[in-house]
C-alpha positions as CSV (number, residue, x, y, z in Angstrom):
1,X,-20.9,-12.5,2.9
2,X,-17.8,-13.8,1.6
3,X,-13.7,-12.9,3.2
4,X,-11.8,-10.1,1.5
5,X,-9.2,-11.5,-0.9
6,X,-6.2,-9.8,0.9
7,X,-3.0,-9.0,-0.5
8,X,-0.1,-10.7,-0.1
9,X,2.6,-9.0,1.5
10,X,0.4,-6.0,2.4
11,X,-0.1,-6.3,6.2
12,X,-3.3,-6.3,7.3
13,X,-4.3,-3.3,9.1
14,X,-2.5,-1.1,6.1
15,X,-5.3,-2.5,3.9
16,X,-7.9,-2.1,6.4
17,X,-7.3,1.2,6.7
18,X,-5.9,2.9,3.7
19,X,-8.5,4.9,1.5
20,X,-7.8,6.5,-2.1
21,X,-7.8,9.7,0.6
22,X,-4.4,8.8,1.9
23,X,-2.8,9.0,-1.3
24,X,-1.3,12.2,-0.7
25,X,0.3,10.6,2.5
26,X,2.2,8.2,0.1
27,X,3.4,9.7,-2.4
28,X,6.1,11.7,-0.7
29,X,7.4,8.9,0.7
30,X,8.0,7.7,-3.0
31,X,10.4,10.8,-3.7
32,X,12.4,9.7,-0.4
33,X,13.0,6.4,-2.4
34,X,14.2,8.1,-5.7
35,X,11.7,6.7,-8.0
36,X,10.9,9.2,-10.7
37,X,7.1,10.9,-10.1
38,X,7.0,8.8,-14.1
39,X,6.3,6.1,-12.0
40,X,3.0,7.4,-10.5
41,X,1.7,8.6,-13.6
42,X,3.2,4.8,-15.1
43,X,0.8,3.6,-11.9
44,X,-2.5,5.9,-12.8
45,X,-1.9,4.4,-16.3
46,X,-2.0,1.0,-15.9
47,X,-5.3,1.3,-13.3
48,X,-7.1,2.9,-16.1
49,X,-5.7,0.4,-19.1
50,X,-7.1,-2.3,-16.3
51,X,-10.4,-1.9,-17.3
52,X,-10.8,-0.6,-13.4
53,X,-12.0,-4.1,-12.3
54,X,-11.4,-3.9,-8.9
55,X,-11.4,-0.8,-6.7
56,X,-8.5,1.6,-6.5
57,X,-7.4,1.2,-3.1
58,X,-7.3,-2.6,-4.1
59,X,-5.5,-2.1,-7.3
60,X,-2.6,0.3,-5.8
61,X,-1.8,-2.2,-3.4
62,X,-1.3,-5.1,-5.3
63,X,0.4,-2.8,-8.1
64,X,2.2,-1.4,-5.5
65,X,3.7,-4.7,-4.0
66,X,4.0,-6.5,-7.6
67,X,5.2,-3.8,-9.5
68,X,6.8,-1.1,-6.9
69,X,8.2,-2.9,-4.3
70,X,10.9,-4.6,-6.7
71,X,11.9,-0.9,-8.0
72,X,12.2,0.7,-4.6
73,X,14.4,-2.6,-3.1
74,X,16.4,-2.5,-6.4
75,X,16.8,1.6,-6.1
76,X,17.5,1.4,-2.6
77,X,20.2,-1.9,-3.1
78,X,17.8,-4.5,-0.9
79,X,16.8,-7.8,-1.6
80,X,13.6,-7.7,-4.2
81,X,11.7,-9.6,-1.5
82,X,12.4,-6.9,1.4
83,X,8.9,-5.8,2.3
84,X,10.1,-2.1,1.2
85,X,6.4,-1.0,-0.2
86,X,4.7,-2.4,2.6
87,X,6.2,-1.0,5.4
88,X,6.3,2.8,3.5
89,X,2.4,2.1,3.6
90,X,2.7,1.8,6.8
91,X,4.9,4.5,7.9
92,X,3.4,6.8,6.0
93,X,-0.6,5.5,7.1
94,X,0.6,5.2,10.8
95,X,-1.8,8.1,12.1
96,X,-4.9,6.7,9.5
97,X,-3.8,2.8,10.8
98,X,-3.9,3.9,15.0
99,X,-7.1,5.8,14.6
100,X,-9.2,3.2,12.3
101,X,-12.1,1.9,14.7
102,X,-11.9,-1.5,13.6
103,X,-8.3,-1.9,14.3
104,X,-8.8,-0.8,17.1
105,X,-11.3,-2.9,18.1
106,X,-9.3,-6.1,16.2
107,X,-6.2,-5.2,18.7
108,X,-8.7,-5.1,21.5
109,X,-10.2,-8.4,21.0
110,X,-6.3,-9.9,20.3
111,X,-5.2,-8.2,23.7
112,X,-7.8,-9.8,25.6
């Protein structure tokens, strides 16, 4: 079995954990930022015109951190490398991230 590719500047437990599910989660979180709701239908859009190579979840976070993060750090006056996306995905996925059982598990093995 071959590694997961992961996506850089996505921390690791946010991919583990976020599903297609936890959308909904997200996408308030995007209003607090300003960006117009354009910008979701802009996202659905370019998945589709993608061909749908790779799965969604997969798709929306690489989009997301390519794409989004520079227009929420340039809305919100930070530098365009400021982890912005990221640590919405988190914030907003904090319940889904603590009760995942393989994070779980992964921060008992690194306490031990």
């Amino acid at each position: 079995m071959t590694k997961p590719i992961r996506v850089e500047g996505i921390d690791i437990e946010v991919q583990i954990a976020f599903t297609r599910d936890h959308l909904d989660l997200i996408w308030p979180h995007y209003d607090k930022t300003g960006l117009p709701r354009s910008v979701i239908d802009d996202m659905i859009n370019a998945y589709i015109a993608s061909g749908e190579l790779v799965s969604y979840e997969r798709w929306f976070l690489e989009y997301g951190q390519r794409v989004i993060n520079p227009l929420m750090n340039e809305k919100l006056g930070r530098p365009m490398d400021h982890p912005t996306f990221n640590n919405l995905l988190k914030f907003a996925l904090r319940e889904q991230i603590d009760s995942n059982p393989t994070i779980i598990e992964i921060r008992r093995f690194k306490k031990g």
